[in-house]
C-alpha positions in Angstrom: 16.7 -17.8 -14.8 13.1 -16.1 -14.2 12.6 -13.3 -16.5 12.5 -9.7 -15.7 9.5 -7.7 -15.2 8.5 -5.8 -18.3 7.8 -2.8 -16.4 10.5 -1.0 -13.4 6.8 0.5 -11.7 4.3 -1.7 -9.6 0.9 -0.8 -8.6 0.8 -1.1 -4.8 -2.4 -2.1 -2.6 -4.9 1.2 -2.4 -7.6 0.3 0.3 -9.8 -2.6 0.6 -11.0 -2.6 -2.5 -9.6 0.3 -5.3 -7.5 -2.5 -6.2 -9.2 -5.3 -5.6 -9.1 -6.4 -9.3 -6.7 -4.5 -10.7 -4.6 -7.3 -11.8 -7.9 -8.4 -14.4 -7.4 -4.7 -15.6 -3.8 -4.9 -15.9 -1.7 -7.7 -15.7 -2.1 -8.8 -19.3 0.0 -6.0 -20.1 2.9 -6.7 -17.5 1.8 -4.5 -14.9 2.4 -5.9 -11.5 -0.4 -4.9 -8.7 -1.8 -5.8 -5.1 -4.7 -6.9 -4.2 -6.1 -6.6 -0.3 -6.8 -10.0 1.2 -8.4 -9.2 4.9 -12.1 -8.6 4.1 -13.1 -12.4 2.7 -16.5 -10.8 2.0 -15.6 -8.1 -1.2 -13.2 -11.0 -2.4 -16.9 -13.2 -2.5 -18.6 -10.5 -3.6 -16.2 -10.0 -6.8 -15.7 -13.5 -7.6 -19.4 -13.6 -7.9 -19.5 -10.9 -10.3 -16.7 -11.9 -12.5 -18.2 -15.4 -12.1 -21.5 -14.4 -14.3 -19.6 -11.7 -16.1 -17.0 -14.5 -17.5 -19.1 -17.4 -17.5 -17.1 -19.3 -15.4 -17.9 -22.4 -12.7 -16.9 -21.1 -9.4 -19.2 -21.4 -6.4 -20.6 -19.9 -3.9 -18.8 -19.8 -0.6 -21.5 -19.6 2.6 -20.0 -18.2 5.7 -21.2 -21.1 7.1 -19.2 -23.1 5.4 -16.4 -24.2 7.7 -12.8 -22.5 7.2 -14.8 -20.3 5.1 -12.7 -17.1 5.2 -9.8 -19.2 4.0 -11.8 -20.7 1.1 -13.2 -17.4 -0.4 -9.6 -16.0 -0.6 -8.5 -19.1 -2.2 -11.1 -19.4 -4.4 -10.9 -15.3 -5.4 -6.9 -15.2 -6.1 -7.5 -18.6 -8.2 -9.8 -17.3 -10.2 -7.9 -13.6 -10.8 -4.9 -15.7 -12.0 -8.0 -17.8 -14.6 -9.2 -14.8 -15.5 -5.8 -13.2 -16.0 -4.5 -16.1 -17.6 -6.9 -16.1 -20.4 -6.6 -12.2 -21.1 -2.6 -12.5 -21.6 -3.3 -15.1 -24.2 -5.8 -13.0 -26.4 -3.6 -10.3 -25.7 -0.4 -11.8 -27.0 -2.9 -13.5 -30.1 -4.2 -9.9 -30.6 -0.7 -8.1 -30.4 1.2 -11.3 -32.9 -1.7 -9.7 -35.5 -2.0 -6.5 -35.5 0.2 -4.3 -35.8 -1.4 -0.8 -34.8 -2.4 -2.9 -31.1 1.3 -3.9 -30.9 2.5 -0.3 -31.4 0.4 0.7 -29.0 1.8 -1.9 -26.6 5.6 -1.0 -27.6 4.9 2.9 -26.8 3.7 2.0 -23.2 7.2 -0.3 -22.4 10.1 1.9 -20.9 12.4 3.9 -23.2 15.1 1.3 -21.2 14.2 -1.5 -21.6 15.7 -4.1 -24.0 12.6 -5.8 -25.1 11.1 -2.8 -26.6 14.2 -2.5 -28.4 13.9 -5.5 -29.8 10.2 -5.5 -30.7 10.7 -2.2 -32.5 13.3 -4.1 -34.7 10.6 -7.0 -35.5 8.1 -4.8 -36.5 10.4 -3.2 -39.0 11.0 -6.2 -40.8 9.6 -7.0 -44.1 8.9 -11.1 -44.0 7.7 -13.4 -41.7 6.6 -10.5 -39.8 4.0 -12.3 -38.0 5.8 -15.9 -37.0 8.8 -14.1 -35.8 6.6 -11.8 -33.4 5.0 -14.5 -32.1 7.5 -16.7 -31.2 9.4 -13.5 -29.8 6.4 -12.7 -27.6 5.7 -17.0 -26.7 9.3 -16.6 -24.7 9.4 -13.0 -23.5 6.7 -11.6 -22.5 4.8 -12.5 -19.1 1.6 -11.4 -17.6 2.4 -8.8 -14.5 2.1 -10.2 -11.1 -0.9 -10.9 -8.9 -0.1 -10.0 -5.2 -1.6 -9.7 -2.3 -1.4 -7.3 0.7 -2.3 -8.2 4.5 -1.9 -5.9 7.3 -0.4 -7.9 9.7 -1.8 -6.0 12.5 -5.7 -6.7 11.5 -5.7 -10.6 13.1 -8.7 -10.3 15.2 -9.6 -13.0 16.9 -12.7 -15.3 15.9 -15.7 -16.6 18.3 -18.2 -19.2 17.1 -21.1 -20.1 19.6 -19.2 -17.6 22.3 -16.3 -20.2 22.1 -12.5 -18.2 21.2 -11.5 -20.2 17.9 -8.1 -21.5 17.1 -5.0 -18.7 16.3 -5.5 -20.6 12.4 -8.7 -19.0 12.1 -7.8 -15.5 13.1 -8.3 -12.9 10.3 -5.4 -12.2 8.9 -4.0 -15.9 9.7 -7.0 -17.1 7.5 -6.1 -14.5 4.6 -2.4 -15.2 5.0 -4.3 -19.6 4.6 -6.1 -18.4 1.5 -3.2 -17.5 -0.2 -0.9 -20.0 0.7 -3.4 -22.6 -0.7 -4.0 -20.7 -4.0 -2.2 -21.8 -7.3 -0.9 -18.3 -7.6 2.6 -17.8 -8.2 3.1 -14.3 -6.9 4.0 -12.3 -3.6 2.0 -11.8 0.1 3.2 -8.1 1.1 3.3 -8.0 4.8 2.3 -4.3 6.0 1.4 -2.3 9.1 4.6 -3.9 11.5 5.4 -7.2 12.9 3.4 -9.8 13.9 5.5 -12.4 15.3 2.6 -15.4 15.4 1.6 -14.7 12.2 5.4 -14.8 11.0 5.7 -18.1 12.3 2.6 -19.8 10.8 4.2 -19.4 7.3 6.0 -22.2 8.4 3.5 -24.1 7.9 3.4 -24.2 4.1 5.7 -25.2 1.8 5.4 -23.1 -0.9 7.0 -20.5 1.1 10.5 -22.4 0.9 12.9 -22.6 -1.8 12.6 -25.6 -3.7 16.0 -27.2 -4.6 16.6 -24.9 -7.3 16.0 -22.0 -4.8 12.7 -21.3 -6.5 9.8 -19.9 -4.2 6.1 -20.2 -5.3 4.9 -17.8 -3.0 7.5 -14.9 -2.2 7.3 -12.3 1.2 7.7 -8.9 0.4 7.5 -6.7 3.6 6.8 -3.2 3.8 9.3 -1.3 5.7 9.8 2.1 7.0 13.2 2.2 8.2 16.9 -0.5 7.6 16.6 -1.2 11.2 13.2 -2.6 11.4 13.5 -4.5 7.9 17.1 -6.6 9.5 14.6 -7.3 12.7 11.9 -8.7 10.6 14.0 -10.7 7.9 16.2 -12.0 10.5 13.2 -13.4 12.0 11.6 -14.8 9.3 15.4 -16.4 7.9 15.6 -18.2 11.0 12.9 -20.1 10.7 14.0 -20.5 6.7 12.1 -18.1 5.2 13.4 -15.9 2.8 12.5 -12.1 2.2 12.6 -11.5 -1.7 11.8 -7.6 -1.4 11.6 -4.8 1.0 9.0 -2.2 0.1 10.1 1.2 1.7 7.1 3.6 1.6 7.3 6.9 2.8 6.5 7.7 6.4 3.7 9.9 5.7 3.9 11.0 1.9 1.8 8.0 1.2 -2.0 6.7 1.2 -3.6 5.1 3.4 -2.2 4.7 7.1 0.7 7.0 7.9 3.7 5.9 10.3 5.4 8.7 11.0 9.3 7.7 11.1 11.2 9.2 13.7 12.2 12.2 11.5 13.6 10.1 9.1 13.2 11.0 5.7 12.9 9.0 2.6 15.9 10.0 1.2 18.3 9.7 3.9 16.2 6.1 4.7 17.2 5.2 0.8 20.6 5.9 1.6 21.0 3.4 4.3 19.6 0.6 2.2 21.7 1.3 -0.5 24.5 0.9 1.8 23.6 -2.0 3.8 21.7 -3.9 1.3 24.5 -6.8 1.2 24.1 -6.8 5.1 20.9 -7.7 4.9 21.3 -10.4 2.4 24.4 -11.7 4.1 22.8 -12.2 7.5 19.7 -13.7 6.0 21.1 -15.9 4.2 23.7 -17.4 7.0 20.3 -17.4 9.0 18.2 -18.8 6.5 20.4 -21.3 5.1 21.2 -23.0 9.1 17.3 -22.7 9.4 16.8 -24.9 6.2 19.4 -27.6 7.0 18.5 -28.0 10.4 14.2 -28.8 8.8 16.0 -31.2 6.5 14.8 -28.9 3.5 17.0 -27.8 0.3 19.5 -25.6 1.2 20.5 -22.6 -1.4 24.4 -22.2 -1.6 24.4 -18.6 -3.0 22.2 -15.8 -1.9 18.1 -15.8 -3.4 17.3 -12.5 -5.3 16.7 -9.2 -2.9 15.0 -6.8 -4.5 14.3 -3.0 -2.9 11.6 -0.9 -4.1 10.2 2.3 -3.3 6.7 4.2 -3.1 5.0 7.6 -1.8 4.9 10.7 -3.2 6.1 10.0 -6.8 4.3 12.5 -9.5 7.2 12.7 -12.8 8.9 10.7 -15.1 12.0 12.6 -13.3 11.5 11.7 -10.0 11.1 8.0 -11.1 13.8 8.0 -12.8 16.1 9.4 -9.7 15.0 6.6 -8.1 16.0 3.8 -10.3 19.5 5.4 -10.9 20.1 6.6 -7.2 19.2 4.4 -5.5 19.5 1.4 -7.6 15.9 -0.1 -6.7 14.3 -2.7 -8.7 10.6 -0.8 -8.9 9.3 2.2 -8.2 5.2 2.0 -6.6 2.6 4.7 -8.5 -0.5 4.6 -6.4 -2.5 7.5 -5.8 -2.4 8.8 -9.5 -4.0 5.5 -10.6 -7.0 6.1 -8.8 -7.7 8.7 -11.6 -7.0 5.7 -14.1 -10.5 4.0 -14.7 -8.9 1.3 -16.5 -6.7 0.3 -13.1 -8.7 0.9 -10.2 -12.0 0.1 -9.0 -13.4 4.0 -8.1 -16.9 5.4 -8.5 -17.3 8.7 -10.6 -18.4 10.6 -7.8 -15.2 9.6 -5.5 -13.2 10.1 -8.9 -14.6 13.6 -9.4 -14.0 14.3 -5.8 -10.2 13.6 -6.0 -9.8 15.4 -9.8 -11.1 18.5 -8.4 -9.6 18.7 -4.7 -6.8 20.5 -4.0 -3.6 20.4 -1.8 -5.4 21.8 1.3 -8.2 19.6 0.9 -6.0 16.3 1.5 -5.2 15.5 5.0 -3.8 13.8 8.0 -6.8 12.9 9.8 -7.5 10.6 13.2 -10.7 9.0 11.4 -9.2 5.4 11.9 -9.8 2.8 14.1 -6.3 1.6 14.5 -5.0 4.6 16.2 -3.0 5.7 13.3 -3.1 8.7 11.4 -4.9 8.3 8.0 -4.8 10.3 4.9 -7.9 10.9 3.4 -9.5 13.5 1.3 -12.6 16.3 2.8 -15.9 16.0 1.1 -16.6 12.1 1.0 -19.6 10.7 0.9 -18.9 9.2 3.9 -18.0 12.3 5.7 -21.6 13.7 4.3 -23.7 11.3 5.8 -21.7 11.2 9.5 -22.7 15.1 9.5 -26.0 14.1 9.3 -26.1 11.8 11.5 -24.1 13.7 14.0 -27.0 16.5 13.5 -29.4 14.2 15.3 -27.5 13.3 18.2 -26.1 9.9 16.6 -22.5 8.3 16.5 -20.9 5.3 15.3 -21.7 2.7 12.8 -23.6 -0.6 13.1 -20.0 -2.2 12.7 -20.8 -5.5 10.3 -18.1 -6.9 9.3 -15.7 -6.3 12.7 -12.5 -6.6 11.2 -10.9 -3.7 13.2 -12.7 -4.6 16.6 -9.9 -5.0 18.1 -9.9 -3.0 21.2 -10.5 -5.8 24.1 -11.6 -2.8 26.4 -15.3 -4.0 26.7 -15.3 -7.6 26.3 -12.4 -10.2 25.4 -14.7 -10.3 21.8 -13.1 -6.8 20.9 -15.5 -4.1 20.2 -14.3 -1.5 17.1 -13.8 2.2 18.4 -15.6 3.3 15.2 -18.9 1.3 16.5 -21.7 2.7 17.8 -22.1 0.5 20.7 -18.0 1.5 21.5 -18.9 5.5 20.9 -22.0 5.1 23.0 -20.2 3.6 26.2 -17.6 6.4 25.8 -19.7 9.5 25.2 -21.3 8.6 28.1 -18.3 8.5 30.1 -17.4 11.7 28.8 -20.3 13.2 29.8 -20.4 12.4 33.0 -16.9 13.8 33.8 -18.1 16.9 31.8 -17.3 19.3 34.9 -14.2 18.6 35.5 -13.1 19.8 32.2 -12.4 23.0 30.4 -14.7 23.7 27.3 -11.4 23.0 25.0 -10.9 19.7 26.6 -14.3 18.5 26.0 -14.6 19.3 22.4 -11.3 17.6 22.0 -11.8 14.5 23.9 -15.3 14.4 22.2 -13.5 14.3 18.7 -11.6 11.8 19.3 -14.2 9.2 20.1 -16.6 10.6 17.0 -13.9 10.9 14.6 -13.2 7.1 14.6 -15.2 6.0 11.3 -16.0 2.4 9.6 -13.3 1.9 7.6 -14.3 -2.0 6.7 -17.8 -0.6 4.8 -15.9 2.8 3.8 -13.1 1.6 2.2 -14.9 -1.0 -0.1 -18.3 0.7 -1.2 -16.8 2.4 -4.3 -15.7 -1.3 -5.6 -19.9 -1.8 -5.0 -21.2 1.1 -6.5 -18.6 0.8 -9.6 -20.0 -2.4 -10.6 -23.9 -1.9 -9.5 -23.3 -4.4 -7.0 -26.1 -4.4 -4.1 -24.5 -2.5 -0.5 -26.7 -3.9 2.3 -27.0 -2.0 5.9 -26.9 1.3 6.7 -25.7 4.0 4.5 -22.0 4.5 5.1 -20.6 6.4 1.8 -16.9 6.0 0.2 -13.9 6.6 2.6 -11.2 7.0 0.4 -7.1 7.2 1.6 -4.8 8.9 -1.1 -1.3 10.1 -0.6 -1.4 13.6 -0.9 0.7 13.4 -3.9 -2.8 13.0 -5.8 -3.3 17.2 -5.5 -1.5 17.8 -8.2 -3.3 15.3 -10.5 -6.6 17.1 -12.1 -7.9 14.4 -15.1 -8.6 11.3 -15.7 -6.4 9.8 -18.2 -6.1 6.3 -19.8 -3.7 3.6 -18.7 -1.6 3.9 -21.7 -1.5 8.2 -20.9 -0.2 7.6 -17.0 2.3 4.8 -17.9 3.6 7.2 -20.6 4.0 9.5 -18.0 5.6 7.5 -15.6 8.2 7.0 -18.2 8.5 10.4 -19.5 6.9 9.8 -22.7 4.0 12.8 -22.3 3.1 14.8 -19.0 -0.4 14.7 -17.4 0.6 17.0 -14.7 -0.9 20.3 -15.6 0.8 22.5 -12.4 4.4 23.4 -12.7 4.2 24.3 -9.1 4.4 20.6 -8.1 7.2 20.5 -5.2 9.8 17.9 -5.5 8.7 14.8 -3.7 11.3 15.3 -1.3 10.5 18.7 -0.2 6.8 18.3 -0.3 7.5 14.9 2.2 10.3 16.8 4.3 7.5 20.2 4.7 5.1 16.9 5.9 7.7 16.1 8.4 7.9 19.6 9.7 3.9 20.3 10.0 3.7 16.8 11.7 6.2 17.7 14.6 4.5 21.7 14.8 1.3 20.2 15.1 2.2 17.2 17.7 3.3 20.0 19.7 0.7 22.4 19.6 -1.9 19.9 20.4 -0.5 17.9 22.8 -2.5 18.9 25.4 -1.5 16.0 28.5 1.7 17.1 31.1 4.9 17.1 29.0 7.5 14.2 30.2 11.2 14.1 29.9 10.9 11.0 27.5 8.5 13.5 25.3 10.8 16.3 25.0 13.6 14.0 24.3 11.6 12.6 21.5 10.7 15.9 20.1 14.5 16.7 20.2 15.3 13.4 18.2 12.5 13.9 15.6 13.7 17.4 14.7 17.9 16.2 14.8 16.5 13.9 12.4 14.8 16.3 10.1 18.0 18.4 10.2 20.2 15.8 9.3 17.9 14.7 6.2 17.8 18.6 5.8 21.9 18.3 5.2 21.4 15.0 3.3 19.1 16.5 0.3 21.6 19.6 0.3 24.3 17.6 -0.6 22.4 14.6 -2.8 21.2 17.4 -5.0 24.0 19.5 -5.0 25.8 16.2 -6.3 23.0 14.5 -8.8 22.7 15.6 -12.5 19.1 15.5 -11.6 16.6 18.5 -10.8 18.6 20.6 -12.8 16.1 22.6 -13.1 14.8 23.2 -10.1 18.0 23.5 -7.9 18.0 27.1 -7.0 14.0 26.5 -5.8 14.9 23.0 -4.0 17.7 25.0 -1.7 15.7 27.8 -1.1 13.0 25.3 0.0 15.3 23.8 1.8 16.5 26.6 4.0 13.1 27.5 4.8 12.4 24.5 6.2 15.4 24.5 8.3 14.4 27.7 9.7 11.0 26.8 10.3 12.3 23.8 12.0 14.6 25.8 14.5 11.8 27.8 14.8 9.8 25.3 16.5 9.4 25.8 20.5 9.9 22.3 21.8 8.4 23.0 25.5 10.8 22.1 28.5 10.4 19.9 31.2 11.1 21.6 34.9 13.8 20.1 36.7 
């Protein structure tokens, strides 16, 4: 029987690099975290720097060392879990001694759980304090998990001498390599949609299987927007024997990072559906999974493996968390943003930091600023954003694109060329330029935004990892791009690991506005700016499929609208806040119905 977390919150991937070690930071004390896999180079970069810092005996990695992408990752993740490793011990030695540092410990556990319980009823006791704590903490206590995140739509293809590589060394097959062939015990989240070919080349390693006592080494957890898209993708991946042991639902655009706007479906109602259907998705994997198994002569598993369903986006109280645990009977509940303003968790540089403490609501945004075509959320006033003004001032564009990771637009050579890159801004301005006449002022400015917007997320996203550490950034200037949810506007100070775990557990508050909406309403008012402003700006002929669309999007919204009247209405929770949640509510619904959705002529 493996034993249960210590802790019913995880730490969910933030970037390429704000949690690229967060599980050194954390997982001594149970905390479960992510770490993003696709850029080999920060991963080499780290283990260096923990290398010297530790004193440890891990090598170099050359990139031209052959399969070297694979290696680095390999290398990294095996030395978090060394590193980690070591820290639980001295942790557990430190906590079976003193007292005060095992208090401390016991106040950061949730008010549920049994184990704090019975730790509290140790320390009370008068003899063999010591020997009974150990052996107590020897058999229940385990260090929080190291995963990994890889966004299954950043699988570039590789060249060497000109000639196209093998599929196996694509980018995020490589990654996906690296930590298959780590000694990590842990989880690969899958994000960012389906990949089919990558899917299928986890076939190729065993510790993705259930041993014959329906163990799995290395466990899938796929991040999922809606039910219908999680049944595609486990379905999948159980016919070829491969078991999904959680689905992370994050919300459409109430998150960090990249936003995937659901069709109008809001968490809540989204929740609702899993709740429902959960044992329909076990069911049919299993069948699935357990024909898949027998049919490649592996062990089969007679009962069902362990399904877990988590949540994350947009969660700011103790209350909220708590609604979801009791609700909507998830295992864990992801707290990203917030941590950024948690030194001890995340790798962030003070000026980044001070940038979030002091934004506000209206500075955080939906912007177009990523390569990938999908919105981003990101924050005004970056470093990043500085410099691009500058260099926009004297008539330049684009970055000198090192690292290629999201050149994956095939427009200009079968290669890929990155939209954020200078040389892919260049060839566009110019065509732009040229076809300047033909249109109106408004057009120009907005098709000329839409190349220049595009920035290099690969350099952006992991500079703040560099600059926390001293570490030397080579290349051009680029700044910190950072991606919160815009849950992080109501979070103004830095506070200490043990103060936001206290407050995810409703132990102390850090929030200092009582103005903060309900994550609900703050997501569903997301939902109704998103559709206003897809309107407004859409600025190509409207089509029947568009309007219909539209239409759907806002039934949607309306029906979630319904959903939350009744859900809180029903639930002993938000008490307090009812008679503002309906009011909210209604507005919303009005503004919604308010909303011109242009009509195609017949």
């Amino acid at each position: 029987m493996t034993q249960k977390p210590l802790h019913n919150f995880h730490i969910p991937v933030m970037g390429l690099a704000y949690t690229i070690d967060s599980p050194i930071r954390v997982a001594q004390y149970g905390i479960s975290s992510v770490i993003s896999i696709i850029d080999d180079e920060i991963l080499e970069k780290m283990k260096n720097f923990y290398n010297k810092k530790f004193n440890l005996d891990y090598f170099g990695i050359s990139t031209k060392t052959e399969d070297y992408r694979a290696r680095r990752v390999t290398a990294y993740l095996d030395m978090v879990d060394d590193i980690v490793n070591e820290k639980f011990e001295s942790f557990k030695h430190e906590i079976s001694k003193n007292k005060e540092a095992l208090k401390d410990f016991i106040a950061m556990l949730p008010n549920t759980s049994d184990l704090k319980n019975s730790l509290q009823n140790l320390i009370n006791q008068k003899d063999e304090w010591s020997s009974n704590i150990k052996n107590f903490i020897e058999s229940n206590l385990k260090p929080g998990s190291i995963d990994v995140n890889i966004m299954t739509k950043v699988d570039k293809d590789n060249y060497q001498n000109n000639e196209q590589l093998p599929v196996m060394y694509n980018d995020a097959h490589a990654s996906l390599r690296g930590f298959a062939k780590s000694k990590l015990s842990s989880s690969m989240v899958l994000s960012a949609g389906m990949n089919p070919r990558l899917y299928s080349y986890m076939e190729e390693f065993e510790d993705f299987f259930p041993d014959e006592n329906g163990n799995i080494k290395k466990k899938i957890i796929l991040k999922v927007s809606d039910f219908r898209s999680a049944m595609i993708q486990g379905n999948f991946l159980a016919k070829k024997g491969l078991w999904v042991s959680e689905y992370r639902i994050e919300s459409g655009l109430n998150c960090g990072g990249h936003a995937f706007a659901t069709e109008g479906m809001l968490l809540g109602p989204i929740m609702e559906e899993f709740k429902q259907k959960k044992n329909d998705l076990i069911q049919s994997a299993h069948a699935l999974m357990t024909a898949a198994l027998e049919q490649k002569g592996k062990p089969t598993v007679s009962e069902p493996l362990e399904m877990k369903i988590t949540v994350q986006g947009g969660v700011g109280t103790a209350e909220e968390h708590e609604f979801l645990l009791a609700n909507y009977h998830v295992d864990s509940v992801g707290w990203g943003s917030p941590f950024l303003l948690v030194p001890e968790a995340t790798s962030v540089d003070t000026e980044t930091r001070n940038l979030l403490l002091q934004s506000k609501e209206q500075d955080f945004y939906l912007s177009n600023i990523s390569p990938l075509g999908v919105p981003f959320n990101t924050v005004k006033g970056t470093s990043n954003e500085r410099l691009n003004f500058e260099k926009e001032a004297k008539g330049k564009y684009g970055s000198s694109c090192p690292k290629k990771l999201l050149a994956l637009s095939k427009e200009f050579s079968p290669e890929g060329t990155c939209t954020a890159s200078r040389k892919y801004q260049d060839i566009k301005l110019k065509e732009l330029y040229d076809n300047k006449e033909t249109l109106t002022e408004k057009e120009f400015k907005k098709k000329k935004s839409e190349i220049t917007d595009k920035v290099c997320l690969c350099v952006g996203l992991v500079n703040a990892a560099y600059m926390e550490q001293n570490l030397e950034i080579k290349g051009e200037k680029q700044g910190v791009v950072i991606c919160p949810g815009p849950n992080i506007a109501f979070f103004d100070k830095e506070v200490s690991l043990s103060e936001m775990v206290k407050h995810i557990y409703g132990n102390t508050n850090i929030l200092s506005d009582s103005q903060r909406p309900n994550m609900f309403i703050n997501e569903l008012k997301m939902y109704v700016d998103y559709l206003r402003k897809e309107i407004t700006d859409s600025t190509a002929e409207i089509t029947h499929s568009q309007t219909k669309k539209w239409n759907a999007f806002r039934k949607n919204v309306l029906e979630g609208i319904e959903y939350y009247h009744e859900l809180f209405t029903a639930s002993s929770f938000f008490r307090n806040g009812l008679s503002t949640i309906n009011q909210q509510l209604q507005e919303y619904k009005l503004q919604l119905i308010a909303i011109e959705i242009p009509q195609v002529e017949k």
